[in-house]
DRENSE-56459 format. One line per field, with one value per atom (N, C-alpha, C, O): residue number from 1; residue in three letters; z, x, y. Coordinates in Angstrom, 2 decimals. Each point is the difference from the previous one (the first is absolute). Example, Ala and Ser with C-alpha at 12.3 -4.5 7.8 and 13.67 -1.06 7.14 Angstrom:
<recs>
nr <- c(1; 1; 1; 1; 2; 2; 2; 2)
rest <- c(ALA; ALA; ALA; ALA; SER; SER; SER; SER)
w <- c(7.80; 0.00; 0.00; 0.66; -1.38; 0.06; 0.73; 0.17)
u <- c(13.19; -0.89; 0.90; 1.04; -1.39; 0.82; -0.77; 0.51)
v <- c(-5.69; 1.19; 1.20; -0.02; 1.07; 1.19; 1.09; 1.11)
</recs>
This chain:
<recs>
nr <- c(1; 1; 1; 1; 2; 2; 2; 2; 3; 3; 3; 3; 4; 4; 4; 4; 5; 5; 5; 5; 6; 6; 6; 6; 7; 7; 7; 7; 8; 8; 8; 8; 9; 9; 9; 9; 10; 10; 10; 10; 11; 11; 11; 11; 12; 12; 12; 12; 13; 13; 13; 13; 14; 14; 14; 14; 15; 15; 15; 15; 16; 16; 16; 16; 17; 17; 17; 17; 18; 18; 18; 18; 19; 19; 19; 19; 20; 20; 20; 20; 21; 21; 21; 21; 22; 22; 22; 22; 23; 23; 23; 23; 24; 24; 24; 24; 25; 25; 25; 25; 26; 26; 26; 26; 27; 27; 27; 27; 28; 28; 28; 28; 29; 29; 29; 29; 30; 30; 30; 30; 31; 31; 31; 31; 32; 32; 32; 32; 33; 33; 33; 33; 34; 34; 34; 34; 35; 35; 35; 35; 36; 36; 36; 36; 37; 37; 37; 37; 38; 38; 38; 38; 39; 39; 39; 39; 40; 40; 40; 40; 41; 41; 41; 41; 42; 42; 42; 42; 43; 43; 43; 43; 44; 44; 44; 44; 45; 45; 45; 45; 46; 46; 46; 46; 47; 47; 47; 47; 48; 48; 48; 48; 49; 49; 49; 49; 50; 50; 50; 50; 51; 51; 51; 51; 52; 52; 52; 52; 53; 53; 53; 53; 54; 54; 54; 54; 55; 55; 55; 55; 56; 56; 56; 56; 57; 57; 57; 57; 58; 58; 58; 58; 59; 59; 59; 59; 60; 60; 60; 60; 61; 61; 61; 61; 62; 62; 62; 62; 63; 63; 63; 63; 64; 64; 64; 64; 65; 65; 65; 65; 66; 66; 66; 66; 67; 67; 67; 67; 68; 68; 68; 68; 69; 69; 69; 69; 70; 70; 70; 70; 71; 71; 71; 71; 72; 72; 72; 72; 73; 73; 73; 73; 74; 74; 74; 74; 75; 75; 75; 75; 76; 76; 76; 76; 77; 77; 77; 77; 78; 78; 78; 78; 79; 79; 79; 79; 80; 80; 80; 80; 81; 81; 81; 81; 82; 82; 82; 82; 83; 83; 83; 83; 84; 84; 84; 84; 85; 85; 85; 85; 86; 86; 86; 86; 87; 87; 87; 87; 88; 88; 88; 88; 89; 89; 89; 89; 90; 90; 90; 90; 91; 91; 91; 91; 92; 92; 92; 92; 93; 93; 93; 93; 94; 94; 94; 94; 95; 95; 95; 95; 96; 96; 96; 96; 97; 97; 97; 97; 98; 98; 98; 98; 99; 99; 99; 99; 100; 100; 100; 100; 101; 101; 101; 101; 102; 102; 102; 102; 103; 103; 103; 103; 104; 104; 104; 104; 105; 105; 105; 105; 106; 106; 106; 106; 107; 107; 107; 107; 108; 108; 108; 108; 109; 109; 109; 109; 110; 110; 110; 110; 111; 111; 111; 111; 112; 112; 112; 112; 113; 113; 113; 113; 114; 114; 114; 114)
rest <- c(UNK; UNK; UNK; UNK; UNK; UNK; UNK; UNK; UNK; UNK; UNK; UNK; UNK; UNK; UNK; UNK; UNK; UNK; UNK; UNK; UNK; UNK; UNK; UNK; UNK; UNK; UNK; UNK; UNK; UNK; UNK; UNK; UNK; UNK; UNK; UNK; UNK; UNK; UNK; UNK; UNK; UNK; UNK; UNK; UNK; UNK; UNK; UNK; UNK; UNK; UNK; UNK; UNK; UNK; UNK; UNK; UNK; UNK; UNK; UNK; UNK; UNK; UNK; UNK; UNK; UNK; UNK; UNK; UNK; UNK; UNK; UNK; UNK; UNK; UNK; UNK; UNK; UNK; UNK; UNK; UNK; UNK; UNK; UNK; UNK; UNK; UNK; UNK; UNK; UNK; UNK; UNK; UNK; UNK; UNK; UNK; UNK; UNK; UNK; UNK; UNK; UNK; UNK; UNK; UNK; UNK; UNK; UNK; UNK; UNK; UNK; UNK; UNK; UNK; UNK; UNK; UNK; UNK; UNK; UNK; UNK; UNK; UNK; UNK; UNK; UNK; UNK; UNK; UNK; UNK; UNK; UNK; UNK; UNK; UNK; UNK; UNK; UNK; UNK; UNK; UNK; UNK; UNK; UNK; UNK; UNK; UNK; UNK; UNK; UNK; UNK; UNK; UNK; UNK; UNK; UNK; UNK; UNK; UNK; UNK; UNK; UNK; UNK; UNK; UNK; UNK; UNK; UNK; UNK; UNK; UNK; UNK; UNK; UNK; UNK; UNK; UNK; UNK; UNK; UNK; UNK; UNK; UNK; UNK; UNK; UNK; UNK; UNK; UNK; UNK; UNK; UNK; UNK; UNK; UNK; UNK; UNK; UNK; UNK; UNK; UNK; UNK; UNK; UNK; UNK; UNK; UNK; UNK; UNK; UNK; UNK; UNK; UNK; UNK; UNK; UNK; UNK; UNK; UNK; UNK; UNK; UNK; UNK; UNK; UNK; UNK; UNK; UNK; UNK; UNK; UNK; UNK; UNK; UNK; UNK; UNK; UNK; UNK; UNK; UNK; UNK; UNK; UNK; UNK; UNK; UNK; UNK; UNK; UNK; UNK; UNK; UNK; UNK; UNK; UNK; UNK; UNK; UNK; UNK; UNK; UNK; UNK; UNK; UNK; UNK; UNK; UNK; UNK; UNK; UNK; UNK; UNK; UNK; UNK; UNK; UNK; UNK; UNK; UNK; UNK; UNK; UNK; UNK; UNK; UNK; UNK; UNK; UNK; UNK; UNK; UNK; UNK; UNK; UNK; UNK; UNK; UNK; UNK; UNK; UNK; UNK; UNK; UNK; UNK; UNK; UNK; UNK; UNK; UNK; UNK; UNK; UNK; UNK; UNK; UNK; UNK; UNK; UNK; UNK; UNK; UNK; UNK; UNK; UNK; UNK; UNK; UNK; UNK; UNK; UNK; UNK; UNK; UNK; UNK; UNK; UNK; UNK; UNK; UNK; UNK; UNK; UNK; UNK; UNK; UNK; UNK; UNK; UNK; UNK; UNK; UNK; UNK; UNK; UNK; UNK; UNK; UNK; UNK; UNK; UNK; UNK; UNK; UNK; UNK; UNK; UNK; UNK; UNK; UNK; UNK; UNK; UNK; UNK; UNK; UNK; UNK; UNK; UNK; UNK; UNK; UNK; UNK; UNK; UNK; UNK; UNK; UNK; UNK; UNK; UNK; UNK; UNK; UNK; UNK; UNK; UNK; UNK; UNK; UNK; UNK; UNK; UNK; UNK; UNK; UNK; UNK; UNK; UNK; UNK; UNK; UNK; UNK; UNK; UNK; UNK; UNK; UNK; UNK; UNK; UNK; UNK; UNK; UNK; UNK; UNK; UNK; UNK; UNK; UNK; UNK; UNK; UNK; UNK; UNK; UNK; UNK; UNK; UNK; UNK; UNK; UNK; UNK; UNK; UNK; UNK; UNK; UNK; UNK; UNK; UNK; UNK; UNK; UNK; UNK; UNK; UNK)
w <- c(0.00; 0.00; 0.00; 0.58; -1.10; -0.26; 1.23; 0.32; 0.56; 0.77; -0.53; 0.93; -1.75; -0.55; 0.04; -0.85; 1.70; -0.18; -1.17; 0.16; -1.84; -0.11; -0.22; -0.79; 1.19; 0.29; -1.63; -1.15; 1.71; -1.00; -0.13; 1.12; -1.98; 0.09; -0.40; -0.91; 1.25; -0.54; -0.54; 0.44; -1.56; -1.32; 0.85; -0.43; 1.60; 0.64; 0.96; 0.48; -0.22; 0.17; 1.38; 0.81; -0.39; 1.39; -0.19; -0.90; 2.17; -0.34; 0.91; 1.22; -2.01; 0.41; 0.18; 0.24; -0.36; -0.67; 0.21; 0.13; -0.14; -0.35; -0.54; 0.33; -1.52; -0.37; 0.52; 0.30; -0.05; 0.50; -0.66; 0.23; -1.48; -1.12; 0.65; 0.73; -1.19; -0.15; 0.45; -0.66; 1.77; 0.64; 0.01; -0.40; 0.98; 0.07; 1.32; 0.07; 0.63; 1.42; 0.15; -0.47; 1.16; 0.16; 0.99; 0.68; -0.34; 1.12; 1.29; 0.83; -0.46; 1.41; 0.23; 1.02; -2.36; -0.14; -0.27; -0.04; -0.08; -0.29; -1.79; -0.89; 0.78; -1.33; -0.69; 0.74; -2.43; -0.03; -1.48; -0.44; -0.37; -1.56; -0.29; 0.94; -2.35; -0.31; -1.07; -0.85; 0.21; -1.66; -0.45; 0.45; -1.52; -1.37; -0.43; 0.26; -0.91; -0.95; -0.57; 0.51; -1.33; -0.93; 0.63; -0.68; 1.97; 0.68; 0.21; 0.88; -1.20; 0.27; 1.66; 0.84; -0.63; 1.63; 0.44; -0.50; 1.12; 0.71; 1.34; 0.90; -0.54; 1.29; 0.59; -0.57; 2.02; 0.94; -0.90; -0.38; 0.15; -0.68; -0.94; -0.11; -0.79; -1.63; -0.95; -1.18; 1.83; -1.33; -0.30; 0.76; -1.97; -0.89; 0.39; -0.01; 0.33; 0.68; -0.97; -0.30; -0.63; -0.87; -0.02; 0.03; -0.08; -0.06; 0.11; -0.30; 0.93; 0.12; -1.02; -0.90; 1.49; -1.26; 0.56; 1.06; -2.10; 0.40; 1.08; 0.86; -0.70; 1.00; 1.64; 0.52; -0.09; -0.09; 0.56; 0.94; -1.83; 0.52; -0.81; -1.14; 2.03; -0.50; -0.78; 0.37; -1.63; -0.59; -0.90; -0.74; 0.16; -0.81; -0.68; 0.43; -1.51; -1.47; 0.68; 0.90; -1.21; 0.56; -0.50; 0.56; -1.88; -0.62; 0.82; 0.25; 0.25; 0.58; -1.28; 0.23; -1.13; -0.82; -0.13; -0.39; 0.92; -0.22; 1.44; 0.14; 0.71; 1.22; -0.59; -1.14; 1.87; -0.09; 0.87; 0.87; -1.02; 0.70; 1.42; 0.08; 0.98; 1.25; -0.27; -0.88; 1.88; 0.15; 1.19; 0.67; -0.57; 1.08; 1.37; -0.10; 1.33; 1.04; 0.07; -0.28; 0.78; 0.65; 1.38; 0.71; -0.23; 1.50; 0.55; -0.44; 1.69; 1.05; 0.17; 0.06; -0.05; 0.58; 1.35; 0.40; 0.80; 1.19; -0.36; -1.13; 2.23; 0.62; -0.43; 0.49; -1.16; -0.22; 0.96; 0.61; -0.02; 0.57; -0.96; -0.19; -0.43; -0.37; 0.22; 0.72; -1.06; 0.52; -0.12; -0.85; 2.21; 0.25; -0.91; -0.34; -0.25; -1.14; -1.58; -0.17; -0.50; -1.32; -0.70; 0.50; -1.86; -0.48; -1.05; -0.34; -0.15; -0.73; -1.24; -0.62; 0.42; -1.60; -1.27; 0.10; -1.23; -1.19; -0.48; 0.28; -0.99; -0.57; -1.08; -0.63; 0.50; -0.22; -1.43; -0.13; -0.62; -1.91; 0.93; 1.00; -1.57; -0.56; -0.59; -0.79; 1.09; -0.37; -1.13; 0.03; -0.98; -1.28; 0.44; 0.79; -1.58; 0.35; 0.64; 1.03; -2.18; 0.06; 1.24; -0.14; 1.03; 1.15; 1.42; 0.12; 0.78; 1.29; 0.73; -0.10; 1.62; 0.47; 1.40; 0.61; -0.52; 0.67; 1.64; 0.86; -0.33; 1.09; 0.87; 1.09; -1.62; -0.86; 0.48; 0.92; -1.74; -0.81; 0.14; -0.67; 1.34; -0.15; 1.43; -0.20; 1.66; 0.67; 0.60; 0.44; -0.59; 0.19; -0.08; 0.72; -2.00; -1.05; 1.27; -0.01; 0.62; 0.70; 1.78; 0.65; -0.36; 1.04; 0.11; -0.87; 2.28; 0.63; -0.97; -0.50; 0.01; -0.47; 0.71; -0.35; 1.52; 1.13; 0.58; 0.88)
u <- c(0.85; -0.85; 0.89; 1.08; -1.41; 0.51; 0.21; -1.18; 1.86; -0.32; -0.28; 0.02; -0.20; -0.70; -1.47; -0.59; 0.00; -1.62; -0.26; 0.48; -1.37; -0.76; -0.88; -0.58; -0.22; -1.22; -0.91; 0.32; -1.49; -0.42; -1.61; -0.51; -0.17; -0.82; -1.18; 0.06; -1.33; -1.07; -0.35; 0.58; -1.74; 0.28; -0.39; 0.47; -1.19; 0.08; 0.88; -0.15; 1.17; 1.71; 0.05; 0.69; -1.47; 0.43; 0.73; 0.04; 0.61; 1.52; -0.82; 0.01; -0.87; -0.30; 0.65; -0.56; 1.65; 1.00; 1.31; 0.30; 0.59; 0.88; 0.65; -0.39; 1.82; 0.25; 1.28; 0.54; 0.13; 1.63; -0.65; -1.13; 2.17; -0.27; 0.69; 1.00; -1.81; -1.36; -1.47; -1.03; 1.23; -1.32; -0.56; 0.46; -1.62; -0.62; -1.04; -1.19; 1.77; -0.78; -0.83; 0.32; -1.46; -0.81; 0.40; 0.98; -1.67; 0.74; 0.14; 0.63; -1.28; 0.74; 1.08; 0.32; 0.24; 1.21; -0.63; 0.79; -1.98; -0.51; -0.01; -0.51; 1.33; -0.08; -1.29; -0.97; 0.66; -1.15; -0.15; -1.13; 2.22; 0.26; 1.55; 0.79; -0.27; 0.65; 0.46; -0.87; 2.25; 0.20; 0.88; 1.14; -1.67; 1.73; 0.67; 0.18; 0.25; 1.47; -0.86; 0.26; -1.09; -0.86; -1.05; -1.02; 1.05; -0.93; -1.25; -0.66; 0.19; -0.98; -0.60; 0.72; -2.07; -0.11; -0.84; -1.10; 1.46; -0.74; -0.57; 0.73; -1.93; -0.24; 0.95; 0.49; -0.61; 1.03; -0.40; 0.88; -2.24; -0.57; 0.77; 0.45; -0.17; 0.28; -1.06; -0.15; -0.54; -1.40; 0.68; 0.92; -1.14; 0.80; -0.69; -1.22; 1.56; -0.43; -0.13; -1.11; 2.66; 0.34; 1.26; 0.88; -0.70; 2.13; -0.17; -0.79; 1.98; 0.66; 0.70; 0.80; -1.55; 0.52; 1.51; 0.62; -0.50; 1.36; -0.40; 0.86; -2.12; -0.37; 0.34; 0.10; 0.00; -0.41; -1.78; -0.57; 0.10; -1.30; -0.43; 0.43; -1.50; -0.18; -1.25; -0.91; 0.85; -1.15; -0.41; 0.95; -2.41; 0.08; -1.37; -0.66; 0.35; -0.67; -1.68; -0.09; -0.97; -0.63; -1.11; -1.10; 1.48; -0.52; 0.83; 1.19; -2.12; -0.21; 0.83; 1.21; -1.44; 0.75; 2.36; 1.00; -1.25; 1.22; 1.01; 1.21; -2.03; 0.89; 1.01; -0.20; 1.17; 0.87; -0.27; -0.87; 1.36; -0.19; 0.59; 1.07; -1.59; 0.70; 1.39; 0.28; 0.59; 1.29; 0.31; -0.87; 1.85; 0.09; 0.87; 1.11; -2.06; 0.98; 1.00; 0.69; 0.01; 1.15; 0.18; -1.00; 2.06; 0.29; -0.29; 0.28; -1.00; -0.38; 1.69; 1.18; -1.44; 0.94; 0.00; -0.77; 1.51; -0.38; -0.83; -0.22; -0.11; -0.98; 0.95; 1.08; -0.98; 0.88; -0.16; -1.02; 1.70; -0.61; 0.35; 1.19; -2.16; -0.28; 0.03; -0.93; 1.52; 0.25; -1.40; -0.84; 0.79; -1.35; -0.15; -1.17; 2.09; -0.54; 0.40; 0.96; -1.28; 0.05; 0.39; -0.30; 1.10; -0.02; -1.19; -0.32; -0.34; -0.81; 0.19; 1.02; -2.48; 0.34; 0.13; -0.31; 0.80; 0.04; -0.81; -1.14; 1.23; -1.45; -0.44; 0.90; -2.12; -0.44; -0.65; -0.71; 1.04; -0.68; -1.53; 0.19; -1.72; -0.78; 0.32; 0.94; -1.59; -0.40; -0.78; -1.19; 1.70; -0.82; -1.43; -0.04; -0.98; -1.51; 0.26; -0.38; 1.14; 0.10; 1.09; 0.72; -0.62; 1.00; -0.61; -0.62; 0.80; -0.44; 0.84; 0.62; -0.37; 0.91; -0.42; -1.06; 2.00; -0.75; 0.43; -0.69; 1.72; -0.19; -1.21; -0.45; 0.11; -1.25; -0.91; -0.64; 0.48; -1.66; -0.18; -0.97; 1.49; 0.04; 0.86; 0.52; -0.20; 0.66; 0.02; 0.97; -2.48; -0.35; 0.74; 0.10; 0.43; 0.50; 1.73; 0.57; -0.32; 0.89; -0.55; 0.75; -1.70; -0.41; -0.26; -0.46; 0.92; -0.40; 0.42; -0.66; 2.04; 1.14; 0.20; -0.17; 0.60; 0.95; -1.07; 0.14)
v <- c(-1.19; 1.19; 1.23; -0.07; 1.06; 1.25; 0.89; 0.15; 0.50; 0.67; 1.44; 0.82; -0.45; 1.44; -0.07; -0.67; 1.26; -0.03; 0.82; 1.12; -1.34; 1.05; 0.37; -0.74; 1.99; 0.23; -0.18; 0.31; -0.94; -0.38; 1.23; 0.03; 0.74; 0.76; -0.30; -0.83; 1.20; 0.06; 1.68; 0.99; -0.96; 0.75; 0.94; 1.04; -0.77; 1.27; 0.60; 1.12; -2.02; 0.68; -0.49; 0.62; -1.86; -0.71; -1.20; -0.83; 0.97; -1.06; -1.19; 0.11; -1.51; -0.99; -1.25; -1.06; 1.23; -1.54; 0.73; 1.19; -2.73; 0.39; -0.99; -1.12; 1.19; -1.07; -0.62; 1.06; -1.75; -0.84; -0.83; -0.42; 0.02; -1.08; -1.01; 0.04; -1.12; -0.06; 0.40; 0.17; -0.08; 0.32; 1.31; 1.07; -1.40; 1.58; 0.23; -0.32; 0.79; 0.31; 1.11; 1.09; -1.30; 0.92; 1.15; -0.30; 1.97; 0.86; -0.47; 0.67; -2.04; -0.64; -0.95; -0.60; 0.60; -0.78; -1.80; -0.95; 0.82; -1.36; -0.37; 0.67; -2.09; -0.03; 0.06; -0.17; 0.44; -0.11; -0.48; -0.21; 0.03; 0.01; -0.44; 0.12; -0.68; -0.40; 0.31; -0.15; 0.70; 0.45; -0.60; -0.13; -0.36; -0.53; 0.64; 1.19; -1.76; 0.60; 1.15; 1.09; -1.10; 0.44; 0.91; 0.12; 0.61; 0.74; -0.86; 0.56; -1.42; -0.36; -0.46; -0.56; 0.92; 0.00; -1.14; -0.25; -0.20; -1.28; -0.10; 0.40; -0.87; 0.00; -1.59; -0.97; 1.47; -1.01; -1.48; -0.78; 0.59; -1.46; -0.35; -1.14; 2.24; -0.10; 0.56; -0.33; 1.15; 0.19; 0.98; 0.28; 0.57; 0.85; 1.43; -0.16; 1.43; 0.89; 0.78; 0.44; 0.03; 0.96; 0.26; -0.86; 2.12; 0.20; 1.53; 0.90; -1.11; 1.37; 0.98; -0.20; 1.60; 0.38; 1.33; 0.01; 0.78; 0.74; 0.89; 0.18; 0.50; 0.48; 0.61; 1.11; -2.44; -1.37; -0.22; 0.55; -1.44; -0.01; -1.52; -0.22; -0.97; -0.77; 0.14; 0.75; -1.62; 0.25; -0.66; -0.25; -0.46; -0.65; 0.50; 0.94; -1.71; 0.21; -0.16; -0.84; 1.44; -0.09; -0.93; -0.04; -0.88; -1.25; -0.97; 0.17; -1.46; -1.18; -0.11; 0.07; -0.17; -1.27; 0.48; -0.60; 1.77; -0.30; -0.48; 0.21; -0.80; -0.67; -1.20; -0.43; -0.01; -0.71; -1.42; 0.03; -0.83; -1.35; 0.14; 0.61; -1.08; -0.37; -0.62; -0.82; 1.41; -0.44; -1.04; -0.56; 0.46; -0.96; 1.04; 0.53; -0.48; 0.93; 0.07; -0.98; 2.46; -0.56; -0.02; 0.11; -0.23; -0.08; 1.29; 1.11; -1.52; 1.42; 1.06; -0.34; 0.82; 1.03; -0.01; -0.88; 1.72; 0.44; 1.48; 0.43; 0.09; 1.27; 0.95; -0.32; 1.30; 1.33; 0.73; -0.34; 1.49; 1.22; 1.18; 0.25; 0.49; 0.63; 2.00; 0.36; 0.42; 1.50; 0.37; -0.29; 1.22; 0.51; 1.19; 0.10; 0.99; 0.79; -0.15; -0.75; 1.07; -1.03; 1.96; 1.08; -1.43; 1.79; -0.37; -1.14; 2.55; 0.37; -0.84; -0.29; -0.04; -1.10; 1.11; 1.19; -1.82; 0.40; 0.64; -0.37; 1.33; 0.16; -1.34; -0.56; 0.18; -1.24; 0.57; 0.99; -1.64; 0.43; -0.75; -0.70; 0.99; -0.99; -0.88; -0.10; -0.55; -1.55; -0.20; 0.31; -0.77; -0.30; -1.04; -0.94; 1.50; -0.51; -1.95; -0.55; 0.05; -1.36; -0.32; -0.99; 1.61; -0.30; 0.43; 1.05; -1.79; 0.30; -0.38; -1.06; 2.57; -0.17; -1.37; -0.13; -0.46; -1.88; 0.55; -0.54; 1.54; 0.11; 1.16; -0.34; 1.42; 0.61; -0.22; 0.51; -1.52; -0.19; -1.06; -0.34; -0.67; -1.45; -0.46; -1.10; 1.68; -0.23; -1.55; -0.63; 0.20; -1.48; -1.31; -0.99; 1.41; -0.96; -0.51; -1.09; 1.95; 0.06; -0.83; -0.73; 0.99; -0.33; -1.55; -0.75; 0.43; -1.69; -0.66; -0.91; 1.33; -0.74; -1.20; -1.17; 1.69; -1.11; -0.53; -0.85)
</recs>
């Protein structure tokens, strides 16, 4: 695991995530997601979330048909601790119609992982 945390954003400029590749922990330092080589995001299971973009922000297509197949997990990580102030996010372009931001608009997808 990486020891560089980085903050990962949602499109209205809150720092929800963070990434140490592989993983990706939520703001209490609990894992909650997984990324490849290839940005792509996975819940702890393996179901396919979306990917990260330069942002950084996760996000995926907002057609069902373009999900990806379950992967196979990987190994838990330990508990991170996490810095209590995060700096100001990027300014964030919009989101093209066919994209939704998955931590956002979709925080679920992340939840009762473990």
């Amino acid at each position: 695991m990486n020891d560089k945390l980085i903050p990962i954003y949602t499109s209205a400029g809150e720092c929800s995530a963070y990434l140490s590749y592989p993983y990706i922990f939520d703001v209490n330092g609990d894992w909650i997601a997984f990324v490849d080589k290839d940005r792509s995001v996975y819940s702890i299971r393996g179901e396919y979330i979306g990917w990260i973009t330069d942002d950084p922000r996760i996000v995926r297509m907002v057609s069902s048909d373009d999900l990806k197949k379950r992967v196979e997990p990987i190994k838990k990580p330990s508990m991170i601790k996490v810095v209590a102030t995060q700096a100001l996010a990027p300014m964030m372009p919009d989101l093209p119609n066919s994209q939704i931001d998955v931590l956002q608009d979709e925080p679920n997808k992340f939840i009762g992982n473990g």
